[in-house]
C-alpha positions as CSV (number, residue, x, y, z in Angstrom):
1,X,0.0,0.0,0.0
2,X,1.6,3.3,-1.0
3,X,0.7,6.6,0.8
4,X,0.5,9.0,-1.9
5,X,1.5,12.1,-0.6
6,X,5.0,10.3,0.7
7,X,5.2,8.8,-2.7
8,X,5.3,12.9,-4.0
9,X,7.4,14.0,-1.6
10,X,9.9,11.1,-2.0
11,X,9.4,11.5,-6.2
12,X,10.0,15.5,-5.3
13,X,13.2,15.2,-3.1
14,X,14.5,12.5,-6.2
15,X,14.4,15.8,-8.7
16,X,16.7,17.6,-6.6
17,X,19.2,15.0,-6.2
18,X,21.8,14.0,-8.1
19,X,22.3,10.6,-9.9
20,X,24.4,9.0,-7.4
21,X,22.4,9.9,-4.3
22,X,18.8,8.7,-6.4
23,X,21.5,4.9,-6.1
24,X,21.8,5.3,-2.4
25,X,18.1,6.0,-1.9
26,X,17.0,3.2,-4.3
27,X,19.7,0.5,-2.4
28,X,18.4,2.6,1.3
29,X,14.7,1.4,-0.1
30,X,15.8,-1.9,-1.7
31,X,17.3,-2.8,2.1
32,X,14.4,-2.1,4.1
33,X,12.1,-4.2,2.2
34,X,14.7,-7.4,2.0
35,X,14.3,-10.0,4.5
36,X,14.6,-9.3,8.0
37,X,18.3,-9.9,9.6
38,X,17.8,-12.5,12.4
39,X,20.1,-12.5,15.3
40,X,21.3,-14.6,18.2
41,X,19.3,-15.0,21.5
42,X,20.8,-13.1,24.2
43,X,20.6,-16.3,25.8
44,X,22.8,-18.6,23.7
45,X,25.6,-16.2,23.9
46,X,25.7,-17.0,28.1
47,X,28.4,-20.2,26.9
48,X,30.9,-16.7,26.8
49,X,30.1,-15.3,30.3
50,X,33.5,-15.1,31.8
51,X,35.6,-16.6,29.2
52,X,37.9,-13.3,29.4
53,X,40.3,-13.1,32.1
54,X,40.1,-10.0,34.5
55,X,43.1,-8.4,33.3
56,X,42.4,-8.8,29.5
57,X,38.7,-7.1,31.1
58,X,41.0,-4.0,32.9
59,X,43.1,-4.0,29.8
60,X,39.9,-2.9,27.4
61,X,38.7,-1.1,29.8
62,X,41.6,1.6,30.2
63,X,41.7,1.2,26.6
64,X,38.3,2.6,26.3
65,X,38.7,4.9,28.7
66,X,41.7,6.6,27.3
67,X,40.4,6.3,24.2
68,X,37.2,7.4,24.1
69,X,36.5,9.5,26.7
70,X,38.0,12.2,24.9
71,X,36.4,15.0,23.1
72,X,38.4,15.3,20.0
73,X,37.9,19.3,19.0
74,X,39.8,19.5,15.9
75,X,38.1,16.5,14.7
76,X,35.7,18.1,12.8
């Protein structure tokens, strides 16, 4: 079932872009309609609770820490 007045604006924003963005809207589209992605339950993962040894844990967590709670001001 199409709503017709997204169907206009979607056909109106399509005018104003170029050829190469229409593509990325058209793949955007084609993606949402493809089957669903179906993931793992949550609950089969629990066979990897506490496979990682605490400093390996402490190890990512400094890592993340130094790494990413930062506020990079030249980065944009």
């Amino acid at each position: 079932m199409v709503d017709r007045s997204i169907q206009s604006q979607l056909v109106a924003c399509l005018d104003d872009l170029a050829v190469a963005q229409q593509r990325q809207v058209l793949e955007f589209a084609l993606n949402l309609r493809a089957k669903p992605i179906v993931g793992v339950p949550g609950s089969a993962l629990l066979v990897f609770a506490g496979k990682i040894d605490e400093a390996d844990l402490n190890s990512m967590s400094s890592a993340i820490e130094d790494g990413c709670e930062r506020i990079d001001t030249d980065g944009w």
